[in-house]
N, C-alpha and C positions, 0 to 999 in steps of 0.2 A: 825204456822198453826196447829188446832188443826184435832184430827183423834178422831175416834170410838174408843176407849179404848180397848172394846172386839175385834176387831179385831187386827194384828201387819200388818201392809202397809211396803210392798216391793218395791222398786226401781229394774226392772232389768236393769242393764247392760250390753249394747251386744259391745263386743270388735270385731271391723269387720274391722282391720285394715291388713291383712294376705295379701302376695302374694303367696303362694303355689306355691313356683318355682319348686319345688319335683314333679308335676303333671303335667308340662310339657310336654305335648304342647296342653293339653287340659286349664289348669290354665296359664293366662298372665297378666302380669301388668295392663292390660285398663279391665281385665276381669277375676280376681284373683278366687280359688276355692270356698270360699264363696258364690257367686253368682251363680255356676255352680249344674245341677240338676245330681249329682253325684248317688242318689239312691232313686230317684222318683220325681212323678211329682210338685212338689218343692223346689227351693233349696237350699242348705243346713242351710242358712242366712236367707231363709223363714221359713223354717222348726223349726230354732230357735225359732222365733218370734208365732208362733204359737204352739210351746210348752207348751209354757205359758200359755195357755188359761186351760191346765188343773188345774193349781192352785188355777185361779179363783174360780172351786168349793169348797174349801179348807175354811176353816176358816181366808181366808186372802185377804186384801184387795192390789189389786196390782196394782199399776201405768202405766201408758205407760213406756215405756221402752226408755234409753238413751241409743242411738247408736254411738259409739264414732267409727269416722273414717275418710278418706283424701279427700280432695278438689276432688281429678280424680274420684271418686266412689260415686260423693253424690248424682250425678239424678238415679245411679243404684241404691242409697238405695232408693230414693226415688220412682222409677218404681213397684221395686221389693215389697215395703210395698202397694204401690197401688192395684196390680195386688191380695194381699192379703184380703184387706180391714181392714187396718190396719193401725197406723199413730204411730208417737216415735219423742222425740225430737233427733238433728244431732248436735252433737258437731264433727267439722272438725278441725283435725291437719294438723296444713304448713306440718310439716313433722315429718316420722316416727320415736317416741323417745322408742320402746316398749310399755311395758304392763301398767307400774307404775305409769309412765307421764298422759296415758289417762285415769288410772281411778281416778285419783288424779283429774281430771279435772272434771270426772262425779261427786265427792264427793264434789267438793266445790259448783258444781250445785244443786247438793242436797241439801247441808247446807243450800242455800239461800231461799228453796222451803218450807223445809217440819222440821219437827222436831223429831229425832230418829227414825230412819227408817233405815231397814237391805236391803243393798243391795246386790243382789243377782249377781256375774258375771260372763257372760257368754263368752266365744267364739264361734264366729259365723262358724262355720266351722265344727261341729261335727256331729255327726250322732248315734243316739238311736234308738234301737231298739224297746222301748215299752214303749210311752210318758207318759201313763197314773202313772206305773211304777215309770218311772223315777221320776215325780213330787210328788210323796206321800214321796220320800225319801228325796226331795228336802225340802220338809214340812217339816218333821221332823228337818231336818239341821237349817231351819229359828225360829225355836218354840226354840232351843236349844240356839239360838243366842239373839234372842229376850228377852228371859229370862232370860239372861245375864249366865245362864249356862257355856258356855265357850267364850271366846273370837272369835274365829275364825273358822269355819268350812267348810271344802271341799269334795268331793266326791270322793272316790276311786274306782279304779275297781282292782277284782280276777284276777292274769296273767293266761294266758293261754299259753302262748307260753315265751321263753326268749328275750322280744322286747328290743334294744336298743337306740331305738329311742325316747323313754318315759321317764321322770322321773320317779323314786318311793319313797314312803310315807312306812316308818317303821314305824310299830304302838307297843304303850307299851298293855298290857294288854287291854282286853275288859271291857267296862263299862257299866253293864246292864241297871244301874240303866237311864240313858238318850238313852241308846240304840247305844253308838256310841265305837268308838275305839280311845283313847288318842293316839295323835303321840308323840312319840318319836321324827323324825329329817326328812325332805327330805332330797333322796337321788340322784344326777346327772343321768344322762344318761349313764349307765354304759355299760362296752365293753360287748362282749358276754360271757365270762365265768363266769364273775358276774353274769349278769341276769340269766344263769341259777341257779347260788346260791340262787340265789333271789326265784324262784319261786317256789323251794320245802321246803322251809321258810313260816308258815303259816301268818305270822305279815308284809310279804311284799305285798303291791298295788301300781297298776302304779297310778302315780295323774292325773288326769281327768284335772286341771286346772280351775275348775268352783269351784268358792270360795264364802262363804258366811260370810259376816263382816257388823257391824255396821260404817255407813258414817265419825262419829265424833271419830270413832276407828281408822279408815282409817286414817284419818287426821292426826291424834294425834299420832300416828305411823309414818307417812312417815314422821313426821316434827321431830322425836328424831334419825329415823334412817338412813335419805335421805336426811337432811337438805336441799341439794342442789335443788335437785325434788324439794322438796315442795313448797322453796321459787320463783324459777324460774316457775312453773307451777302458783304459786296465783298472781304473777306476771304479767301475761301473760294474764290471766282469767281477771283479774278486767281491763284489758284494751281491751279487747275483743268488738266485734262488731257483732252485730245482724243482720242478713236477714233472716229472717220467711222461713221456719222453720231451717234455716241451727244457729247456733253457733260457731264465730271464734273467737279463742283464736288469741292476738299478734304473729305475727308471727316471727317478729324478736325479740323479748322475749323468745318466745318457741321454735326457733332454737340455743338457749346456753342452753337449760335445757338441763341435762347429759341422757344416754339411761340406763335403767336398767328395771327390768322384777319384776313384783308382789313376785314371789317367793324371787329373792335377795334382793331386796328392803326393804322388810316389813317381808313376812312368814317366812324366816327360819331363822333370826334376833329373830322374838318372840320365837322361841322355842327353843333357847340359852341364854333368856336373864333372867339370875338368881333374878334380884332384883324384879321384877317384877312377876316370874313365870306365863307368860301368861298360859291358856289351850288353845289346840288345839283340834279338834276334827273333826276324821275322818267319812262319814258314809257312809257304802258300797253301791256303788250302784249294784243291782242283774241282771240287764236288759244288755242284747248290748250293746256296747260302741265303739265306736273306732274314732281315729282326724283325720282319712283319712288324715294320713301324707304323705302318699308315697302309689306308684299306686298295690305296696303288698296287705297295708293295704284294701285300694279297693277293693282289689280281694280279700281279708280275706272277708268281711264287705260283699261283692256279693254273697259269696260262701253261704252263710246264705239259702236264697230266688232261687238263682238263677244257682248254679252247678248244672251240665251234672255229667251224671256216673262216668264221670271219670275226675271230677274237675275241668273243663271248665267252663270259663265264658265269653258266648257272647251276644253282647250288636254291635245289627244292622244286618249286612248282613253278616254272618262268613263262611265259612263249615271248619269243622277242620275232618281230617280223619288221625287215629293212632296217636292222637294226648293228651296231657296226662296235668293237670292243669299251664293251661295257659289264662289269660286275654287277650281277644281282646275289643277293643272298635272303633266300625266302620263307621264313620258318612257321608261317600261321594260315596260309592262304596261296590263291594263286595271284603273280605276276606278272602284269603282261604291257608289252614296249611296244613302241612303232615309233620306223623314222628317227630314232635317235643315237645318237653317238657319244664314246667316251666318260660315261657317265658309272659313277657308284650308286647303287640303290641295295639298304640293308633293311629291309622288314622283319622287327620283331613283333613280340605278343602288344607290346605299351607304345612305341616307337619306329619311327618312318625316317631312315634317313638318304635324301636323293642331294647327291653330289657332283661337279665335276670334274673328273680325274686330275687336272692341273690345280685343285682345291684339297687334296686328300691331305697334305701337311694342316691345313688348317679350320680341323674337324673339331681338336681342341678347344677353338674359339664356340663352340657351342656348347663345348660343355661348360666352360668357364661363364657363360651367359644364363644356363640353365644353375649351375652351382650359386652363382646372383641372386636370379630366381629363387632358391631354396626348393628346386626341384626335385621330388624324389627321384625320378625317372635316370639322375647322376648318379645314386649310390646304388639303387636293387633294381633286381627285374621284377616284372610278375611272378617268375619262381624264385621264392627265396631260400637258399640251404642251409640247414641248421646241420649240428654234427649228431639229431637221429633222423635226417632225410631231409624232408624240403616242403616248401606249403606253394601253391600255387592260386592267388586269387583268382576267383570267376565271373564273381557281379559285385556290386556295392552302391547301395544308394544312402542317403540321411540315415536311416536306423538301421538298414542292418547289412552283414558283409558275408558272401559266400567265397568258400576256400574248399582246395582237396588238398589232400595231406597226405602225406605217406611215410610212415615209418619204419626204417629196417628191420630186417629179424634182429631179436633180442636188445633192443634199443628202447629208452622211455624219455618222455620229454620230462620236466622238471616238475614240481608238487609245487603247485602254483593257483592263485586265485584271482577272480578280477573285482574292480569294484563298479565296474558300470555297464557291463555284458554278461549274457547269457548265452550258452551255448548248447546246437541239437548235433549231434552226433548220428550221420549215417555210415554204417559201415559195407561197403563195396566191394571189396577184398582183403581176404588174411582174418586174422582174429586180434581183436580188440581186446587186451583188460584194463578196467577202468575201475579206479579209484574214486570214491566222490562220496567225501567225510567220512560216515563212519561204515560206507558199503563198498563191497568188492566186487566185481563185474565180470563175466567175458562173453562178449559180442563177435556174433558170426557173419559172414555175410546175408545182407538186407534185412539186419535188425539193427536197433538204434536205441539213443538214450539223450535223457535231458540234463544240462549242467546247471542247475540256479547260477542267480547272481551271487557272488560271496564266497560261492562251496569250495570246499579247499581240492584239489583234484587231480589228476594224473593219468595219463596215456602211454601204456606201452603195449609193446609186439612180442609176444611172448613166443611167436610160431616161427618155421622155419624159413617164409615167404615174406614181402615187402605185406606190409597192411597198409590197403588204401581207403581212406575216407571222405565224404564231406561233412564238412562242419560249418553251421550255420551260424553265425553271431546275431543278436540282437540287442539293443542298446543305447545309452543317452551318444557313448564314447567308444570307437572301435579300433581305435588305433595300439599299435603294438606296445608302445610303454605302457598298457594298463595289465601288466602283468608283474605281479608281486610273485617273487620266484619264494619257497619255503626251503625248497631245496633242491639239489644241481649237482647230478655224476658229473656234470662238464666244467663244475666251477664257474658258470656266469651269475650274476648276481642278478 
């Protein structure tokens, strides 16, 4: 495929494969932090994708973006680019191999598209503070790469604090001449006495993670230093199977590819490996930063915009009185503190979580304790999203379970039956048509209908507004897998 010469064409990649178990019990498996509107009115996964658009004006010609991520999250990516007005292709992985596998996957999708083209990769999950910023620096990193200047460039940011939860990038001397910093080595995720070594060290930056490499670099890399990756991943790909716009690699192919992470894989391989002398090339970014790893971070990241006199960050209904930097996030109720310091508190609809701040790394350990458990409260919230809208439980006792539901305009749930509930049908808003055996229906607001047990049945939104309902269950069994699907616009079984 030929390109404009003067311009260099970008590929981004957005890596949105994250569960943020650290952000518990706001971030969950069916609803991981990526998608979550952690510092404004879009989130963080949209925000990504619209980052981008400042490049555009850029001497650079950029592609839609390949979104590499799992079967469970692919009508969120697809909702959440809509609600944008935005489209990308979806390469879905069976399952989670790290960072290496899937972009080895976006790189041989590239090979077969375009010809030398710098891709750009991103994780979906970050948070920048000054996009226009960020992407001029982002410019310069692609011009560098393009030009065959160095092999491989990524973005560092100034520490501010001794984080240990960050990798860091030791850089050799500054290199005026292309404007960046040669690295010397990545460095692990060091304890705290390091970091703070680290950070009155002028040549130390935490690694951002967002990398800038040529596709057939990519390649030609992960096949000298990952053998394994690369031949199980092209493996996988050339047996792969298409549904517009989703892309699936084999699945039982890409369940024996080994897990390993860009940085082990490929980055810190080239910057040891003598016969070669790749360059590395760091360049600072000056703007906000931070991976919203942990609910600290968060409240680092908030403290920006949105602290109180006295270091307080509230987010919904708080009152804190003598109360001294602490996060709240309050989403069902009011809030209210005294006397205390330093402390996380996230209240959701299902979940309470009260922490303190020198504890925020190890929020995980509750989830892994509840995952033990067989907790639902690990995988969904109370609002669960389907790809025609979302149900929200309200009560539920022994026999029966109350929900509202809402389905988008022109959206149907699947022709499906149960074998141990019944269902009353109120409708609230929008219009309702309903299927159920051999009659057709449409319901207005504050009329209603009954579903026998057995009936074979169907809900859609035929109008131009959301239709909202309650739906009442009653039954020996009310749990979700008692749904025999007959048929599926989404493909689930």
């Amino acid at each position: 495929m030929s390109h404009n010469k003067n311009k260099t064409v970008i590929v981004p990649i957005i890596l949105c494969g994250g569960s943020g178990t650290r952000l518990w019990p706001l971030s969950r498996e069916s609803y991981p932090k990526q998608f979550l509107k952690l510092t404004g009115e879009y989130s963080l996964f949209q925000q990504t994708i619209l980052r981008l658009d400042f490049l555009s004006q850029s001497n650079l010609t950029l592609e839609k973006p390949i979104i590499v991520t799992n079967e469970a999250h692919r009508f969120l990516v697809l909702d959440q680019l809509h609600q944008i007005d935005h489209t990308g292709q979806i390469i879905l992985e069976p399952t989670g191999k790290n960072t290496a596998p899937s972009l080895t996957l976006a790189a041989l999708h590239i090979s077969a598209l375009y010809e030398d083209v710098v891709m750009v990769v991103l994780p979906a999950d970050h948070a920048i503070n000054d996009d226009n910023d960020f992407c001029m620096t982002l410019a310069d990193a692609i011009t560098a790469v393009a030009d065959d200047d160095i092999a491989i460039a990524t973005l560092g940011v100034k520490p501010t604090y001794p984080e240990t939860g960050y990798g860091y990038i030791k850089c050799k001397t500054n290199n005026t001449e292309f404007s960046y910093h040669k690295i010397a080595k990545f460095v692990e995720k060091p304890n705290l006495s390091v970091a703070q070594d680290y950070i009155v060290q002028s040549n130390f930056y935490w690694n951002s993670g967002i990398f800038i490499i040529k596709d057939q670099f990519w390649l030609t890399a992960i096949e000298k230093f990952d053998n394994s990756i690369f031949e199980g991943v092209t493996a996988a790909w050339h047996n792969k199977k298409l549904d517009t716009p989703f892309i699936r690699p084999n699945a039982d192919l890409f369940k024996a590819v080994p897990s390993n992470s860009i940085d082990y894989a490929v980055i810190e391989p080239c910057t040891t490996d003598a016969e070669n002398n790749y360059e590395l090339g760091m360049f600072e970014l000056s703007t906000g930063w931070s991976d919203l790893g942990t609910w600290q971070a968060v409240s680092d990241y908030q403290k920006i915009d949105n602290a109180d006199t006295h270091d307080n960050v509230w987010l919904g209904d708080v009152l804190g009185i003598d109360t001294t930097n602490c996060y709240v996030h309050a989403e069902q109720r009011l809030v209210s503190l005294l006397g205390v310091n330093d402390l996380i508190i996230v209240d959701t609809d299902d979940a309470l979580l009260i922490a303190h701040k020198s504890h925020s790394q190890e929020v995980k350990e509750i989830v892994n304790r509840l995952k033990k458990d067989k907790r639902v409260e690990v995988t969904t919230h109370q609002k669960v999203h389907r790809p025609w809208g979302w149900y929200q439980s309200i009560d539920e006792c022994e026999r029966f379970k109350v929900k509202r539901i809402c389905v988008q305009p022109k959206a149907s749930l699947s022709l499906q039956k149960h074998h141990h509930r019944a269902e009353h049908w109120v409708v609230v808003k929008g219009t309702a048509q309903v299927l159920c055996d051999d009659k057709t229906m449409l319901l207005s607001e504050n009329q209603s209908t009954y579903i026998p047990l057995g009936a074979v049945h169907r809900l859609s939104n035929p109008g131009n507004i959301p239709l909202e309902m309650i739906e009442v269950q009653s039954g020996s069994y009310l749990e979700e897998d008692d749904i025999v699907r007959l048929d599926d616009e989404y493909g689930r079984e």
